[in-house]
GUTI-211306 format. One record per residue (C-alpha): x, y, z; residue in three letters. Coordinates in Angstrom, 2 decimals, padded with zeros to 5 digits. Layout:
BEGIN
        px        py        pz   dopa
         X         Y         Z    ALA
...
END
This chain:
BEGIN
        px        py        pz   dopa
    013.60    040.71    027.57    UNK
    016.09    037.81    027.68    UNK
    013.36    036.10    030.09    UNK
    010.81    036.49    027.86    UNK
    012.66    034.89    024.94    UNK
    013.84    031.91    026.55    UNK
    010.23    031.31    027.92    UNK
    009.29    031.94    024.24    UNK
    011.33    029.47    022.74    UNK
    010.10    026.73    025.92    UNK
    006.64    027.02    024.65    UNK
    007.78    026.88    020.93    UNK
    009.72    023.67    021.65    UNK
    006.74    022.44    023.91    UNK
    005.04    022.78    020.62    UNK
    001.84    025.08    022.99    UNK
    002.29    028.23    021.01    UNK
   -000.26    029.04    019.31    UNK
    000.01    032.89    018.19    UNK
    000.40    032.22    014.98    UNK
   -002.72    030.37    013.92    UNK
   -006.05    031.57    012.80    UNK
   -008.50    031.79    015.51    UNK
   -010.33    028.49    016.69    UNK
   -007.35    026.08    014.93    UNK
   -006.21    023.70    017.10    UNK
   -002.26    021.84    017.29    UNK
   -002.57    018.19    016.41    UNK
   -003.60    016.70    019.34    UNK
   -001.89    013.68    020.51    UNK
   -005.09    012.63    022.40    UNK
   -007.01    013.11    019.67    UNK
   -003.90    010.54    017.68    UNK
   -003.73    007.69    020.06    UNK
   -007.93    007.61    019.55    UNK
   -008.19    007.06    016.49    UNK
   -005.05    005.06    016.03    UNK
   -006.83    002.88    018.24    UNK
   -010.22    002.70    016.31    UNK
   -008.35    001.20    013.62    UNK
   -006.23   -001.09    015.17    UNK
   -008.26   -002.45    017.55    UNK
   -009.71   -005.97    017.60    UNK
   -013.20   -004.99    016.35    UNK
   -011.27   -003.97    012.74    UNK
   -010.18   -007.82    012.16    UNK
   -007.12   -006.79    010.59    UNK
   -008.82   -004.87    008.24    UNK
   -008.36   -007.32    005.32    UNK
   -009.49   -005.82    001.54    UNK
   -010.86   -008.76    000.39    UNK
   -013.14   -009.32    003.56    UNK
   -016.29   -007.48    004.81    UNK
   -014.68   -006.51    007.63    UNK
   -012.95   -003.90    005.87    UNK
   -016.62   -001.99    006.08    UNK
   -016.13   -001.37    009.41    UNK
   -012.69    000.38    008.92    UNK
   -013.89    002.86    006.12    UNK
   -017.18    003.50    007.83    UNK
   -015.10    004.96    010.11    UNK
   -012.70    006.80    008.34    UNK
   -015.75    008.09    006.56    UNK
   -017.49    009.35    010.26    UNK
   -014.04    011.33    010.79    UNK
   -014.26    013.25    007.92    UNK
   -018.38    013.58    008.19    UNK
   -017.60    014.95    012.00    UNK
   -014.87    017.18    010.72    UNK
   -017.19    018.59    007.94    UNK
   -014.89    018.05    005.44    UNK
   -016.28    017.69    001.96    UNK
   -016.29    014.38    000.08    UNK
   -014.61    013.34   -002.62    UNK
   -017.05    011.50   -004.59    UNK
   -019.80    014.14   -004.63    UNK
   -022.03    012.82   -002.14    UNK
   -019.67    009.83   -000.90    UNK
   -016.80    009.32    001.04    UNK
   -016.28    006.01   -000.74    UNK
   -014.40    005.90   -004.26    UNK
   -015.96    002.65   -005.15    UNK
   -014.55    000.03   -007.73    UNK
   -014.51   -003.39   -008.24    UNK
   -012.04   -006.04   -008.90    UNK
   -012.02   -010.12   -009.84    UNK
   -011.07   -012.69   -007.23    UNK
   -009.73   -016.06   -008.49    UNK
   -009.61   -018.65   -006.01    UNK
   -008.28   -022.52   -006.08    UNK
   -011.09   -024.87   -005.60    UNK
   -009.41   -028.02   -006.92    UNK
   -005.96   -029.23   -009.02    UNK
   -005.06   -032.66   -009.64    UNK
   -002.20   -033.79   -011.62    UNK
   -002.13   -037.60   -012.83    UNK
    000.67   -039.11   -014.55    UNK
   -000.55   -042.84   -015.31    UNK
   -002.13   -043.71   -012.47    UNK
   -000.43   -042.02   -010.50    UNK
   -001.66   -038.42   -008.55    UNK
    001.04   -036.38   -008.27    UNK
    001.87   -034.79   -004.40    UNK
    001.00   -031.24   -004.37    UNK
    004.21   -030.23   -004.11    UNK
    005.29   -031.88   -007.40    UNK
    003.44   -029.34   -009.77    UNK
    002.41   -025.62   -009.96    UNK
   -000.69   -024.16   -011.30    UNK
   -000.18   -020.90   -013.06    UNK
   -003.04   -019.30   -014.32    UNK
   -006.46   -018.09   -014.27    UNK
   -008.98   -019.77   -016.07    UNK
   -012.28   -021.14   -014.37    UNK
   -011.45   -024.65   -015.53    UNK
   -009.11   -026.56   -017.26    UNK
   -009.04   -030.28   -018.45    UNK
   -006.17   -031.79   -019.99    UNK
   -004.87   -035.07   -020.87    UNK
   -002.44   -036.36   -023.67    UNK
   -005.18   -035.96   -026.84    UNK
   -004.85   -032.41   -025.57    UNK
   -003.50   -029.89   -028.39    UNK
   -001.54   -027.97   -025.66    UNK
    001.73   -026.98   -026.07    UNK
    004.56   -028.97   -024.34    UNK
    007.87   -027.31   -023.53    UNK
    010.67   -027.93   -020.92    UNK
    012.86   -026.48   -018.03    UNK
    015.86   -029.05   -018.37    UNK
    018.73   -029.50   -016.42    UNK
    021.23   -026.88   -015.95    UNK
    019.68   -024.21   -016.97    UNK
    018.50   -020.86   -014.93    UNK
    015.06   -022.72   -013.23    UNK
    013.89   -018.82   -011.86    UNK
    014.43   -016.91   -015.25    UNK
    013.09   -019.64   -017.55    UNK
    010.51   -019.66   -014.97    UNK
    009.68   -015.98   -015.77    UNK
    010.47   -016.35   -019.60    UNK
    007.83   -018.70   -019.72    UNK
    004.81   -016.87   -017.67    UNK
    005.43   -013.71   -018.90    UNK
    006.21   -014.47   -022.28    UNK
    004.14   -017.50   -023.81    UNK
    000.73   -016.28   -024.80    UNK
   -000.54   -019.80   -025.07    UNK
   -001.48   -022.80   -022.48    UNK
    001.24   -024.50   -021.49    UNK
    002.84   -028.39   -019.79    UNK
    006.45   -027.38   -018.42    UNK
    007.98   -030.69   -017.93    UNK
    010.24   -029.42   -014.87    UNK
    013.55   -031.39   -014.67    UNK
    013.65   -033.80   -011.35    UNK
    016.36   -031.57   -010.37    UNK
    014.51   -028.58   -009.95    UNK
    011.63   -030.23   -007.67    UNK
    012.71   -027.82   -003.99    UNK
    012.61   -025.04   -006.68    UNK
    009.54   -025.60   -007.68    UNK
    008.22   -026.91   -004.14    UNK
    009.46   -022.99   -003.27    UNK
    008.07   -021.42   -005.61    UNK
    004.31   -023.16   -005.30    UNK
    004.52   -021.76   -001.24    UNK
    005.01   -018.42   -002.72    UNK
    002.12   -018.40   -005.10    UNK
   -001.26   -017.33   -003.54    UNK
   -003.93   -019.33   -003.31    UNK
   -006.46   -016.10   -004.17    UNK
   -005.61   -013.94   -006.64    UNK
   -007.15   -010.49   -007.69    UNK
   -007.05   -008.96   -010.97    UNK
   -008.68   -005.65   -012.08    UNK
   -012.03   -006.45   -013.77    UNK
   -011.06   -004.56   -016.90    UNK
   -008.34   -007.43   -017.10    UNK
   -010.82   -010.31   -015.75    UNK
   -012.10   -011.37   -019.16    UNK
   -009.13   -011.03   -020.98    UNK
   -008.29   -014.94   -022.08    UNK
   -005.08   -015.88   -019.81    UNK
   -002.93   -018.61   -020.49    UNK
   -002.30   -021.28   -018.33    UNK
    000.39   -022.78   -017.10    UNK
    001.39   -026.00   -015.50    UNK
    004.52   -026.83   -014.36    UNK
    005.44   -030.31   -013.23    UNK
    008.24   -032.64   -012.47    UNK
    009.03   -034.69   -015.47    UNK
    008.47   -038.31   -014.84    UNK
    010.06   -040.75   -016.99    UNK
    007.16   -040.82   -019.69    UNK
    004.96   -038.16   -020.67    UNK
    002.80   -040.04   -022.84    UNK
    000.20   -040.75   -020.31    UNK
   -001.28   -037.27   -017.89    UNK
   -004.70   -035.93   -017.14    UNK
   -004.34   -032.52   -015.73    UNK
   -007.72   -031.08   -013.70    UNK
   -008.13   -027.97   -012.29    UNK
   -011.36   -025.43   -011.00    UNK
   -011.02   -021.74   -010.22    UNK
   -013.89   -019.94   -008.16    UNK
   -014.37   -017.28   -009.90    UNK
   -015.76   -014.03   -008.40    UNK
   -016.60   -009.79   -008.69    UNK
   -015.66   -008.54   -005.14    UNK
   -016.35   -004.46   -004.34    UNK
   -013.60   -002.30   -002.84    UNK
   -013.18    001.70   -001.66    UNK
   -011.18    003.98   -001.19    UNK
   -012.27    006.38    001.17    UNK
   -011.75    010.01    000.36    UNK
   -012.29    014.07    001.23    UNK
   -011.07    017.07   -000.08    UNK
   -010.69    020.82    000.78    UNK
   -010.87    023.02   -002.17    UNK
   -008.61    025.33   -003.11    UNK
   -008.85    028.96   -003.68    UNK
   -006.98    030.48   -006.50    UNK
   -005.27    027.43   -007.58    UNK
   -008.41    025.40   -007.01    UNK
   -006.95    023.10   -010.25    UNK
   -003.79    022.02   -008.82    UNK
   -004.07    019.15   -006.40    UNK
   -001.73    018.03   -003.13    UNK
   -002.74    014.53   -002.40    UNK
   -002.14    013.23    001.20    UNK
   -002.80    009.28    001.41    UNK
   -002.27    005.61    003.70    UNK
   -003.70    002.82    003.22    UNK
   -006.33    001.68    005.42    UNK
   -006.26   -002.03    004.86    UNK
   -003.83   -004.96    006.33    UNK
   -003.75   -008.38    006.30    UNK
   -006.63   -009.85    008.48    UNK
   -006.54   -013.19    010.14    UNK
   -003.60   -015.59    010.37    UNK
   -002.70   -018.52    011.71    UNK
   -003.21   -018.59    015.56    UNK
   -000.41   -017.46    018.10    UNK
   -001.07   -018.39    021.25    UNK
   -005.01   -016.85    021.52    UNK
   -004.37   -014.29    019.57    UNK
   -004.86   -014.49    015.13    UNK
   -005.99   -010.65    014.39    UNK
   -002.94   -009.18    012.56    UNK
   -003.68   -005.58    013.90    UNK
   -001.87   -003.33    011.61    UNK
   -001.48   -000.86    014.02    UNK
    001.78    000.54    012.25    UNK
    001.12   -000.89    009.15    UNK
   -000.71    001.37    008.01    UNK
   -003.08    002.50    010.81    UNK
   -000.08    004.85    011.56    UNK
    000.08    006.67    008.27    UNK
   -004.33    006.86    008.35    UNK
   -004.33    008.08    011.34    UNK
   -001.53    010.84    010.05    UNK
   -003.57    011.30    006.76    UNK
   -007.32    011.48    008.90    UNK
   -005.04    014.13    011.35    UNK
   -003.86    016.20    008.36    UNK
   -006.72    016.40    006.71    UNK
   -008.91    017.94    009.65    UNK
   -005.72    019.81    010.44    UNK
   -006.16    021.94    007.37    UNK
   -009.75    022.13    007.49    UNK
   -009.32    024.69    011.06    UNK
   -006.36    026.06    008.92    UNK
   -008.36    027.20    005.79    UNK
   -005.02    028.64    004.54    UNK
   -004.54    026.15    001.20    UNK
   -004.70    027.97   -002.12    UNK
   -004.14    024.95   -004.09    UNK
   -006.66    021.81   -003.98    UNK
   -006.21    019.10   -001.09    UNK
   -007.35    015.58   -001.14    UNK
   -006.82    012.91    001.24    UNK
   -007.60    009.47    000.49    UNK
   -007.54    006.11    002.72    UNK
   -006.52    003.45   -000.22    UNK
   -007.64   -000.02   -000.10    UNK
   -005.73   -002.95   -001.27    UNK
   -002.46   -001.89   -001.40    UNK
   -001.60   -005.21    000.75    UNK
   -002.63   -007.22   -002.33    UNK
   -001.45   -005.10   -005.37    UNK
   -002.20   -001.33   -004.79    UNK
   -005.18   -001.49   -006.17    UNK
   -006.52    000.91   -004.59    UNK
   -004.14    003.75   -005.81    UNK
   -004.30    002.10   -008.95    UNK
   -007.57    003.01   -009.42    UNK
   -007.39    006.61   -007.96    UNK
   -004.45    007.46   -010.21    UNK
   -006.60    006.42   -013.70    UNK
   -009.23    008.54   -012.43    UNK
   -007.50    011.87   -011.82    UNK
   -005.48    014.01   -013.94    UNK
   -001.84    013.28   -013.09    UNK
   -000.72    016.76   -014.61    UNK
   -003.08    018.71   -012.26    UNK
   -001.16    016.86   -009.07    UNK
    001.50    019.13   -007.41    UNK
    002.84    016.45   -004.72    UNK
    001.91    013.05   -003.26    UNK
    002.65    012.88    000.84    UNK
    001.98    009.23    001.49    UNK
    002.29    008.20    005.05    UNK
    003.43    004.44    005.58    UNK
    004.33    002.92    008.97    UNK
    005.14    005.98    011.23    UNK
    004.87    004.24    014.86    UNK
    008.52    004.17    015.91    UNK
    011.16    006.17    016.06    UNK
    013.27    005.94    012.21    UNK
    016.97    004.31    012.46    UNK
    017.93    008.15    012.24    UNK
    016.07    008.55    015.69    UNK
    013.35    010.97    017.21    UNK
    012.43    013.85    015.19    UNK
    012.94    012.43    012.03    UNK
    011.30    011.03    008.91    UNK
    012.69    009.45    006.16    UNK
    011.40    009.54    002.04    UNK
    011.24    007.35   -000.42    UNK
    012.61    008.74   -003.90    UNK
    013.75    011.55   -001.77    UNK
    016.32    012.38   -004.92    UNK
    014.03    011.70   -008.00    UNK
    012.32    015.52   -006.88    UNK
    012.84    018.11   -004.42    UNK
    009.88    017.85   -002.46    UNK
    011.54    016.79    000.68    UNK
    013.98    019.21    000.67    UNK
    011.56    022.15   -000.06    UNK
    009.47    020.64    003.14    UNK
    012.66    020.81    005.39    UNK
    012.99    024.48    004.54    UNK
    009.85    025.13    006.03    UNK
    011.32    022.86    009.29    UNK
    013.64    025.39    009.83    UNK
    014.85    026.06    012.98    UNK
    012.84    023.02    014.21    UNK
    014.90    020.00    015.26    UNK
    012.89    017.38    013.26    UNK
    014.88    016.25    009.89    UNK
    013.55    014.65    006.45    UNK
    015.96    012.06    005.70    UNK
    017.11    009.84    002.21    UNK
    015.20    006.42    002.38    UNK
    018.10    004.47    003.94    UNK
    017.15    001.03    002.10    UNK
    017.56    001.78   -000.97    UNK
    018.00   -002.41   -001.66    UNK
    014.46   -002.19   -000.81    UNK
    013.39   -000.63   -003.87    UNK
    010.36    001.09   -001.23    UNK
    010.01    004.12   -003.49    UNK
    007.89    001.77   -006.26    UNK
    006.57   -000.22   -003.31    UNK
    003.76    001.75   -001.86    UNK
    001.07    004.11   -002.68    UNK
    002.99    006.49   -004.12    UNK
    004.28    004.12   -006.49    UNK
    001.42    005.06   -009.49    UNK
    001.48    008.60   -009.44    UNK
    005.38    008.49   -009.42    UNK
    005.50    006.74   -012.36    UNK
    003.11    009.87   -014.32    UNK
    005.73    012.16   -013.16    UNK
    004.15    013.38   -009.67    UNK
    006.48    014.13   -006.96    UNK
    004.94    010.90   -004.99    UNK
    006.81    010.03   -002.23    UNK
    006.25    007.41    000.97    UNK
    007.39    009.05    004.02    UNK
    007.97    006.33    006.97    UNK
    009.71    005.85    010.13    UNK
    009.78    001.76    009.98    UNK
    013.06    000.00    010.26    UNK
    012.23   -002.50    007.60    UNK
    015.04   -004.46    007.79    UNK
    014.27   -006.03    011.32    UNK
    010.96   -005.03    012.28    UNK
    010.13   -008.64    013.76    UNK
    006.38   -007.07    014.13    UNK
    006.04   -006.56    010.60    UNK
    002.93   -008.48    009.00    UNK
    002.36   -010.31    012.01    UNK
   -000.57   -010.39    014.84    UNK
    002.22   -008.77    017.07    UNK
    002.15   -005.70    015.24    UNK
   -000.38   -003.62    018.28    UNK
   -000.85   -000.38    019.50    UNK
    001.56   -000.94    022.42    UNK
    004.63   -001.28    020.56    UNK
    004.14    002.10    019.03    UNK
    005.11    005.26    020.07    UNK
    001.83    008.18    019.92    UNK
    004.40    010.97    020.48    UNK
    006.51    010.07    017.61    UNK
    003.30    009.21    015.26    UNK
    002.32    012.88    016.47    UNK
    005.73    015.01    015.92    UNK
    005.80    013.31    012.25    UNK
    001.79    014.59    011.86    UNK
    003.32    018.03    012.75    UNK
    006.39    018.34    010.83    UNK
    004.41    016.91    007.73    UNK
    001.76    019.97    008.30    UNK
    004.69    022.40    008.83    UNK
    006.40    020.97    006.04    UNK
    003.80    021.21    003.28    UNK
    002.95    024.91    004.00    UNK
    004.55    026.86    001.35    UNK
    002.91    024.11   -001.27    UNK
   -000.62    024.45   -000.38    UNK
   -000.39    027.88   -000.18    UNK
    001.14    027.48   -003.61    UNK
    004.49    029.39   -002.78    UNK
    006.53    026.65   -003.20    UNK
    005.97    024.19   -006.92    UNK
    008.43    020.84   -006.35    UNK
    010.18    019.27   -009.57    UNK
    008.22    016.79   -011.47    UNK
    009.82    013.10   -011.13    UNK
    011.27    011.60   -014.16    UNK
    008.28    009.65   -015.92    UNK
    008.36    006.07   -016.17    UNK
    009.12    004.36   -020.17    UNK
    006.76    002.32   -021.00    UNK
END
């Protein structure tokens, strides 16, 4: 007898026991991980950029997976939650004071309009960032609060403020297209010169409707077929940078091919299971690298109140700061859905911890961030050690700095974990709703 338990408790630890599952289920395979991790960070996936065709290739195959798994789709008859948003890009901006063009670095550009043309016969209204006072919260006063087109002479002694500031501004920017033909003020900022009574100010926005997805399945539920547990990454990165060396693909492999590959693992997980009572969905955002967009738009078209619990899986490659066996969750306090997961880990070694950067503020950073603030129990769970991964958003973030064994203990504790609230045993505490 005392042989037969400690063999017991080898395979249980070895994770090969199967006993307990229905017949023809199948462990999460950590074969089956590393290949599609690999899919989606490989080279062919060109960093997987949202606002670039080559995302196509990345939810083409995300869609396959769930096609090949039989798992039903979201959309009725498509994988693809399709939407579409504005892109603004630069084409020109020229500043002239006199004769004089400006360096680029001398003014700022605020705003999306297709075109503007100013000069001094211009009835625009003229107001000032002067010397000694706050540059970053007048800054803010100004673009979030003026609701007309403004000059912001800019104090000389502000210019490596404002030089700062320009670097940090994107040359693209995306807004939803419910929000694209809204008017928008502009604003220009510039450093004062000594008269004012002589500018031209020129400037030409490309102005363009660009298509994203989401890529989505569910697996009905039973007899709480009307209460939904979402499981969700995001699919896209960052694309091409700047060349290192010969290589400019930014990979993504734990950002967030990681938490897809989790999500894509989960999902056909509970397909062999067949054991939820309550409604799962598992989605592959888009454009969370440039806004959340993605989950944006999935969390205005779904009923918040129906949502039991959001498990988003972001950047799950490494082993956490609290070491093997362990994730850590965003929010982890604002409901109890980690700690009713960890009951279900009992007896296991592997440990849902308290997001440890709490400076970060990562609970409204991701995914999760939307649903959270309707009162879901959204949470991120992640393993990364944001505070000095040097691979972070870089083209040195590949497959072979990550670790399939740990991406595939955190795929099985998440599956252990969220037992008891598919089968509906187990109801976590709402999060406190966001004022607006």
């Amino acid at each position: 007898m005392e042989y037969n338990r400690i063999y017991y408790n080898f395979l249980l630890a070895l994770g090969l026991l199967v006993v307990s599952r229905p017949a023809g289920a199948q462990v999460v395979d950590s074969n089956e991980v590393a290949r599609i991790i690999n899919v989606l960070a490989s080279d062919q996936m060109r960093g997987r950029a949202a606002l670039s065709t080559d995302i196509a290739k990345a939810a083409d195959f995300i869609a396959q997976e769930f096609s090949d798994a039989d798992l039903q789709p979201y959309n009725k008859n498509d994988y693809r939650q399709s939407f579409q948003v504005t892109k603004v890009s630069q084409a020109f901006q020229t500043v002239h004071i006199g004769d004089r063009e400006l360096a680029p670095e001398d003014f700022l550009i605020v705003g999306y309009a297709s075109e503007i043309a100013w000069d001094n016969s211009s009835t625009i209204k003229e107001v000032a960032i002067k010397q000694g006072e706050n540059f970053s919260e007048r800054f803010r006063q100004i673009v979030r609060n003026s609701p007309e087109d403004n000059i912001v002479w800019v104090d000389p002694s502000f210019a490596p403020m404002l030089a700062r500031f320009k670097k940090m501004f994107p040359k693209d920017n995306v807004l939803p297209q419910t929000d694209s033909n809204q008017p928008t003020p502009t604003k220009v900022f510039v450093i004062k010169p000594a008269s004012t009574d002589d500018f031209k100010i020129e400037a030409k926005n490309m102005v363009t409707n660009f298509p994203l997805f989401n890529v989505a399945c569910v697996i009905p539920g039973k007899s709480k077929a009307n209460e939904y547990v979402v499981f969700s990454a995001h699919y896209d990165h960052i694309g091409i940078l700047d060349s290192q060396g010969q290589d400019s693909i930014a990979n993504g492999a734990d950002d967030d091919a990681s938490g897809t590959t989790a999500m894509i693992s989960l999902a056909k997980y509970f397909k062999q299971q067949d054991i939820n009572e309550r409604t799962l969905i598992f989605v592959a955002f888009t454009g969370e690298e440039i806004g959340m967009f993605g989950s944006k738009y999935f969390s205005t078209n779904i009923d918040a109140d129906k949502v039991v619990a959001m498990i988003n899986i972001e950047m799950i490659g490494k082993d956490s700061k609290f070491g093997p066996n362990s994730l850590y969750v965003t929010g982890y306090q604002a409901s109890n859905l980690a700690s009713l997961m960890q009951e279900n880990l009992a007896g296991t070694p592997f440990k849902f911890h308290p997001d440890p950067y709490p400076q970060q503020n990562l609970f409204y950073r991701s995914d999760n961030a939307v649903l959270a603030a309707l009162g879901v129990p959204a949470h991120t769970f992640s393993t990364s050690q944001i505070d000095k991964d040097e691979y972070y958003h870089t083209v040195k973030d590949e497959i072979s700095t990550l670790d399939i064994k740990n991406i595939t203990s955190s795929i099985k504790a998440i599956a252990k974990g969220v037992t008891g609230i598919i089968s509906g045993a187990q109801t976590p505490t709402r999060v406190e709703k966001l004022k607006e």
